[in-house]
N, C-alpha and C positions, 0 to 999 in steps of 0.2 A: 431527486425524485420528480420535480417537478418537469426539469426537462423531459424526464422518459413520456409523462404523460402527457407533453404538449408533441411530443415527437408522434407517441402511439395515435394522437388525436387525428392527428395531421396525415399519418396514413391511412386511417380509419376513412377521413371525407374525401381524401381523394380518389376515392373510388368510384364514389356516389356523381350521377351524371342523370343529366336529360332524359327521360324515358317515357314512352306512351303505353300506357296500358293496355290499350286497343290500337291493330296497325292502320286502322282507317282511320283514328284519332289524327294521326301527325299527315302533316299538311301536302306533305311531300309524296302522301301514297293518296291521294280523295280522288286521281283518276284512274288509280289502280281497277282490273276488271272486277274483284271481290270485293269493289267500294263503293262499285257505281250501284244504280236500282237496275233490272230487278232482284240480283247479287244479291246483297245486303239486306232486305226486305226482311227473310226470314229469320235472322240470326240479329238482326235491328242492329246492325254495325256501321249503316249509312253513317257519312260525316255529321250529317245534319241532326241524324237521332244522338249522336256523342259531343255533340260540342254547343248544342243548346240546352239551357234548361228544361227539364222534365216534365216540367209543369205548364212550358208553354207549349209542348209538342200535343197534340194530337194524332196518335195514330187508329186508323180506321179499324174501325169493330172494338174495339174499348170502350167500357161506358165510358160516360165524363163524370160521373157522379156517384156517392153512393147509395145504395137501393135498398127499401127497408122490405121490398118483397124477394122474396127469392123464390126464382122462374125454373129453376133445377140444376142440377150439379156445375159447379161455377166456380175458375180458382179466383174469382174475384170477390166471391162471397164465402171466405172463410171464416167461421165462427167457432 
C-alpha cells in the first residue's frame, strides 16, 4: 500500500513546474511589445508593477493614503 502511494505521489509532482502567472512576470518576455510602456500601462502588467512590492510602487492618480472625506463616487472609498 505504501508503495502505491509513494508511486501515485511521485506522479502527482511530477507534473507540477515553473510557471508565471502573468506573461510579463518571466524574465524572458520584459521586452516583449505587450510588456513594454505605454503597452502595459493600462492593464498594470509592466515588469516593474509585477515584480516589486505593492507598497512600494506608486502609480499616478492613486491616492497614497486613506481619506476620511469623501469627494464622490470613488472605488477607493468603499464603505
Amino acid at each position: 500500500m505504501r508503495k502505491k502511494l509513494a508511486i501515485l505521489f511521485i506522479i502527482a509532482i511530477s507534473g507540477c513546474g515553473d510557471e508565471y502567472r502573468y506573461h510579463c512576470q518571466d524574465p524572458k518576455h520584459f521586452n516583449d511589445a505587450q510588456c513594454l510602456k505605454p503597452a502595459c500601462e493600462f492593464t498594470q502588467t509592466c515588469p516593474d508593477y509585477l515584480i516589486a512590492p505593492i507598497l512600494e510602487k506608486k502609480i499616478e492618480g492613486n491616492i497614497a493614503g486613506p481619506s476620511n472625506a469623501q469627494s464622490g463616487p470613488s472605488a477607493t472609498n468603499c464603505r
